[in-house]
C-alpha positions, 0 to 999 in steps of 0.5 A, spaced: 478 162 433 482 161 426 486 157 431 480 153 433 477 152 426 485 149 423 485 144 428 487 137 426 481 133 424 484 127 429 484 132 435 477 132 434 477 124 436 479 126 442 487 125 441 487 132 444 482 133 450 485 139 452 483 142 446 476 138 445 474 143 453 476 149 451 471 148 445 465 145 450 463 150 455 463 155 448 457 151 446 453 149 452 454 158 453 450 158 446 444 153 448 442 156 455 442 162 450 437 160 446 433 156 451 433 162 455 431 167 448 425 162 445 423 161 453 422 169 454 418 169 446 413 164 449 412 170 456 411 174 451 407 171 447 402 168 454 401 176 455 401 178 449 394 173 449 387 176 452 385 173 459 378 172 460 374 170 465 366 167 465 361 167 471 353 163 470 349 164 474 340 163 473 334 167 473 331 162 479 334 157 482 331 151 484 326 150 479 319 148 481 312 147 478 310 153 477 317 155 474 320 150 469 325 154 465 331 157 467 334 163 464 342 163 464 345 168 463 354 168 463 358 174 464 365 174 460 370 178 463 377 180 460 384 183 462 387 186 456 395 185 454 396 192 457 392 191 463 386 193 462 380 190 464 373 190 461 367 186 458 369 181 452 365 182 445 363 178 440 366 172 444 365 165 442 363 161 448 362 154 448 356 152 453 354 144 456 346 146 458 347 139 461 353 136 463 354 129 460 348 129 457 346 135 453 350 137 446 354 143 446 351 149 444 356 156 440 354 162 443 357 169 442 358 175 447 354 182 446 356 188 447 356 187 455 360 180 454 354 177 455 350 170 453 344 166 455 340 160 454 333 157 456 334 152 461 328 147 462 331 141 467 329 134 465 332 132 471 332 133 478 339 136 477 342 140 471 349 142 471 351 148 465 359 148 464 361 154 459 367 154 456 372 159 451 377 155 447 384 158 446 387 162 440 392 167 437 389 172 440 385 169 447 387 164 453 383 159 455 377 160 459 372 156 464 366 157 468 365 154 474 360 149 473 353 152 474 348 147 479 340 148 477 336 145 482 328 143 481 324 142 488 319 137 488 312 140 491 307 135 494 301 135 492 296 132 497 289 130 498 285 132 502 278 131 505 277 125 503 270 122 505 267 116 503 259 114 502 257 109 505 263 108 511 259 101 511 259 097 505 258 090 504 263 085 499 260 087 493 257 095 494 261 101 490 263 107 494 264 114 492 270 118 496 270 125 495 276 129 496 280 135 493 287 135 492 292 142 493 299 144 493 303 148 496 306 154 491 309 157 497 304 163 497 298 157 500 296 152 497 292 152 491 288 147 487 291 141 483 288 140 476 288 136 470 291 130 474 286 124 476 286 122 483 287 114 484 283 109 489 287 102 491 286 099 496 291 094 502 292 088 498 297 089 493 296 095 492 290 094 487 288 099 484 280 100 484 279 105 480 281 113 478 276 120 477 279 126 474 280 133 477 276 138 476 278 145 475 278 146 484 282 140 485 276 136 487 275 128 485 268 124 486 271 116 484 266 112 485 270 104 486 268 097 488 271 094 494 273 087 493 277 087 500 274 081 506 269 083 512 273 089 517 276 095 516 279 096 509 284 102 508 283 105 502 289 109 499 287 115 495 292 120 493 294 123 486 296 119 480 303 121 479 308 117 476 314 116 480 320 120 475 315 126 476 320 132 477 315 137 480 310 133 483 311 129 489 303 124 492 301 124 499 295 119 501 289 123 504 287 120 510 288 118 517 295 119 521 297 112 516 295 115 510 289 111 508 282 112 508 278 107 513 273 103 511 269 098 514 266 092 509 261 088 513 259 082 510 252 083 510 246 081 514 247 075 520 241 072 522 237 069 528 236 061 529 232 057 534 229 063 538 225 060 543 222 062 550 219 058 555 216 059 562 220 054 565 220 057 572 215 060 575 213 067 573 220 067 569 221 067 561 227 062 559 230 066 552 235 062 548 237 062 541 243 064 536 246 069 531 249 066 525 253 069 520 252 072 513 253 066 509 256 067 501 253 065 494 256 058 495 254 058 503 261 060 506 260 063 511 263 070 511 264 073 518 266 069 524 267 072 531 260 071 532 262 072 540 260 078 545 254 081 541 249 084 544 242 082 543 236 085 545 229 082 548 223 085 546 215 084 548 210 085 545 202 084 547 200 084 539 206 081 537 205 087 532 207 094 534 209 097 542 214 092 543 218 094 549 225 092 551 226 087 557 233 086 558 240 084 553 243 078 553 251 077 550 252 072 545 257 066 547 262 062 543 258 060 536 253 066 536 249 062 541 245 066 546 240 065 553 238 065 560 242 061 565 235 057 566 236 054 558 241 050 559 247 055 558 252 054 564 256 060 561 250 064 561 250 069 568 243 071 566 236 070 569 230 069 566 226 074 564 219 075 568 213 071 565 209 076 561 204 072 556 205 075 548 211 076 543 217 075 544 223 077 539 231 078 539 234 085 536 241 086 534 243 092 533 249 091 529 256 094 529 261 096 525 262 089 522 255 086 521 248 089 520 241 089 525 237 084 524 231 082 528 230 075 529 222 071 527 218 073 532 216 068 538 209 067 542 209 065 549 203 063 554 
């Protein structure tokens, strides 16, 4: 050493490098010392620390519209320096009720290392993420993130009716119903909502009623819809971001409620009867359509009707049915001896007294009785 310590300060430039290795591997012997003493300081401080570990897990999971609100309750466990294990009390835990969204919130364990938090989901997945930050004392920690569920429940109507079924262009309608939904024990009644009417054209709505305390809705609506049958959708107005909520239409397989519009009454034109062979009854006339406020027509499949021909002695009372003819193109009807080659009806047997022409009407079109007509 003393050697070592009087060596000419020229050999330590390298003039004698026999002398320079002698001294190299006494140096690198004193580094890998140290690095091995300060790595097995760091050891001892990592299990010196308390290991914690932390579990959530919620009261209920998914949520629904009868239970809103979830209570998560955390669990922190721990494995002491001596290897004990236990709950870890009085722990400053860090939870993130909503991941990427909500601000963290500081809870502290209890007697039992346990911490909760009321969760009330804004939407329709919530993520809860618990964490313990690194001290002296404590390592770090994190939970395995916690995923709440909100399950949407449909709220259906039902029943739905519609008074009349056959309405003109400008008559109001009333559609009853009711509307339930399903807790998983049975459906019970939806309330403190509305129901919503709208029809087929760009879903218009028509008009809204509320829900009364059994879930059921009288709406009173116009209908605005052109002759035929018109489907009315009807289901509970429910925005479409609702959580717990979600609409079906009341109705037929579709999802709609049918309702015929007619566009009113036709009328009867030209009725005529004539003896034109002998003992026979020729009949000819027409069926027009109803026509609107500024004479359009409003309906025009006039074709295929039934027309019914009645007699009357009296023209008044005891009128009896003599046969039916079926409207050709245009609404026009007859009896082949009339002058309509399409016709394959023959006359009717020649009675002196009144004739008319009844329409019945359909789906579409109301009765109406044409003027009555007098033949001898």
């Amino acid at each position: 050493m003393i050697e070592h310590a009087t060596v000419p300060h020229r050999l330590w430039a390298g003039a004698d490098l026999r002398r320079t290795s002698v001294l190299g591997p006494g140096v690198l012997v004193l580094a890998i010392a140290l690095i091995v003493n300060l790595a097995t300081v760091r050891a001892a401080d990592a299990t010196d620390k308390i290991q914690p570990t932390i579990t959530l897990s919620a009261d209920r999971n998914p949520l629904d519209v009868d239970h809103r609100t979830a209570v998560v309750t955390g669990t922190v466990t721990a494995t002491m320096p001596d290897g004990s294990t236990g709950p870890l009390t009085g722990q400053q835990v860090e939870v993130t009720p909503d991941v990427g969204a909500g601000q963290s919130r500081t809870l502290t364990t209890d007697g039992d290392g346990h911490f909760s938090l009321a969760i009330t989901p804004d939407d329709r997945y919530t993520i809860v993420e618990a964490v313990i930050k690194e001290t002296d004392q404590v390592a770090s920690a994190r939970a395995p993130q916690l995923w709440l569920e909100v399950r949407q429940t449909a709220a259906r109507a039902l029943s739905c009716e519609v008074t009349p079924t056959r309405v003109t262009k400008t008559t109001p309608i009333t559609v009853t119903g009711r509307v339930t939904y399903d807790t998983g024990a049975g459906p019970v009644p939806l309330t403190g909502r509305n129901i919503v009417v709208r029809d087929d054209k760009n879903f218009q709505v028509l008009g809204t009623a509320p829900l009364n305390a059994a879930g059921a809705f009288s709406a009173t609506v116009p209908i605005t819809a052109e002759p035929g049958y018109h489907p009315l959708y009807v289901a509970p107005d429910i925005p479409s971001d609702d959580l717990y909520f979600s609409p079906v239409n009341c109705g037929n397989a579709e999802g709609n409620v049918p309702v015929v519009v007619a566009p009113g009454t036709p009328q009867f034109a030209n009725f005529n009867v004539a003896f034109n062979e002998p003992h026979r009854a020729g009949v000819i006339g027409s069926i027009e359509s109803p026509l609107g406020p500024n004479g359009e027509v409003l309906f025009y499949h006039m074709e295929n009707l039934p027309i019914t021909i009645e007699w009357s002695r009296s023209g008044r009372t005891h009128w009896q049915r003599l046969g039916q003819l079926v409207t050709m193109n245009n609404g026009l009807f007859g009896t082949r001896d009339r002058g309509l080659p399409e016709s394959e009806s023959d006359p009717f047997p020649a009675r002196g007294g009144y004739f008319r022409a009844r329409f019945d009407g359909n789906d579409f079109l109301y009765p109406t009785t044409s003027p009555v007509v007098r033949a001898r």
